[in-house]
N, C-alpha and C positions, 0 to 999 in steps of 0.2 A: 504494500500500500504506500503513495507514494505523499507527501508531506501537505502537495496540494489539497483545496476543499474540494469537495463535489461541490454538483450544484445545488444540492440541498441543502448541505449544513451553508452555504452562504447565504442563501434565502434566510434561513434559521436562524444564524447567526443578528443579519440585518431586523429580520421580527425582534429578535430578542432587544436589539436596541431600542429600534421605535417604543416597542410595548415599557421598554424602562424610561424613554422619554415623554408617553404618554402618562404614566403615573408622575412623572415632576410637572409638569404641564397641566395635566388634569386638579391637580393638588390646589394650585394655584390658583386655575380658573374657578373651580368648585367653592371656595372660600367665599365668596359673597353672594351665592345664589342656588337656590334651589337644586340638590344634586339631578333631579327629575327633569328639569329644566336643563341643565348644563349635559346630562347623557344626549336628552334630543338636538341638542346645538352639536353635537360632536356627529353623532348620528348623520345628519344633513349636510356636514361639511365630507364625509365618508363617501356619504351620498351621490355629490356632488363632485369630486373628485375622481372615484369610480368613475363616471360617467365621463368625464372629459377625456379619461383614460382610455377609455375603449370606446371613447370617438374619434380621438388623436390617433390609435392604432389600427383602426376600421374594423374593431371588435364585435362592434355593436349588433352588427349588418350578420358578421359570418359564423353565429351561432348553433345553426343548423337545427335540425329536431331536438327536442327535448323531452324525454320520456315522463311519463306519470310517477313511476321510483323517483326519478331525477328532483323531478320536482317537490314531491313527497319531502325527502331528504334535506333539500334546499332548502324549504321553505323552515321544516322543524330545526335547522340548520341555526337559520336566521334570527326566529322564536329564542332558542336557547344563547346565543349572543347578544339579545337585547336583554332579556335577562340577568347576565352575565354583567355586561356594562351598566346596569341602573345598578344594581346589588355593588358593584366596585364603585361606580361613585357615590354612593350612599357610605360607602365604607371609607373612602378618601373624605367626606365631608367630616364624617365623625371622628377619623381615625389618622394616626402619623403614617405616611406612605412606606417610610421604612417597617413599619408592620403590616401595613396591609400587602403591599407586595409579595413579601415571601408568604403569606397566608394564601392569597391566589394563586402563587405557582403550584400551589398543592394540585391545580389544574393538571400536574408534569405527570404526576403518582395517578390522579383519577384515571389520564389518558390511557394510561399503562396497565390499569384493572381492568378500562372497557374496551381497551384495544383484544385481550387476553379473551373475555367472556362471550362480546360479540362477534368480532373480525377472526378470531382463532387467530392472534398473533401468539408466538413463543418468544418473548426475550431470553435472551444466553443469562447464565447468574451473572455474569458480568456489567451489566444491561440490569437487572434486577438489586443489582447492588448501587449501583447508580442513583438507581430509583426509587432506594432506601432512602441514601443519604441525601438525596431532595428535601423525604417526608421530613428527615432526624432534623435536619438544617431549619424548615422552616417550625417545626415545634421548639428548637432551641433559639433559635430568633424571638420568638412571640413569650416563650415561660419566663416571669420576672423569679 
C-alpha cells in the first residue's frame, strides 16, 4: 500500500474538516438565535449551494431514472439528517462544542453497529479497535 490517499479517505478527510469547521461556525452563529431557526438558515444555504453545484457541472439535467428504493432511501436519508442537524444545534446552543463534538462522533461507533447489522459489513479487529477507541475517547472527553 502505497503512502498516497485514495480517493476516499481525501473526500473523508476534507468532510472531516468542514464538519469540525461547521461546529466553530455553527457555535457562533447559534449564540443569539433560535437553534431551530439557525438549523433552517444552514439548511437553505446547503440548499442553495447544492444546487448551483450541479448547475455549474450540468448535474442537474443528467440524473437519469430514479428508482422507488432510491428514492425511499433518499428521502429517509434526508428525514434522519435534518434531524440530526436540529438535535446538534440545539446541542451547540446549550452546550461547549468541545463536548458536543466528540459526543456526535459517537455517529463513527453507531455507523459501525448499522453498517455490521444491516449492510453485513465485517470490520477486521483492527477496524473494530479503532472503533472502540472513538467510543472510549468520546466518553473520556465528556466524564468530568
Amino acid at each position: 500500500m502505497s503512502a498516497a490517499l485514495w480517493p476516499w479517505q481525501f473526500w473523508a478527510l476534507l468532510s472531516a474538516v468542514f464538519a469540525a469547521l461547521t461546529a466553530i461556525f455553527a457555535k457562533v452563529g447559534v449564540a443569539d438565535i433560535n437553534s431551530d431557526l439557525a438549523t433552517f438558515i444552514r439548511t437553505i444555504v446547503v440548499l442553495m449551494s447544492l444546487a448551483m453545484i450541479l448547475f455549474a457541472t450540468g448535474q442537474f439535467t443528467a440524473a437519469g431514472p430514479i428508482t422507488p428504493k432510491t428514492w425511499l432511501f433518499l428521502v429517509l436519508s434526508g428525514l434522519c439528517t435534518g434531524a440530526s442537524w436540529l438535535c446538534y444545534f440545539r446541542a451547540l446552543k446549550l452546550g461547549p462544542a468541545t463536548l458536543v463534538a466528540p459526543i456526535d462522533k459517537l455517529s463513527v461507533v453507531l455507523v459501525a453497529l448499522f453498517a455490521v447489522a444491516f449492510l453485513g459489513e465485517r470490520p477486521s479487529a483492527m477496524h473494530w479497535l479503532g472503533i472502540a477507541l472513538i467510543a472510549a475517547g468520546a466518553v473520556i472527553i465528556v466524564v468530568k
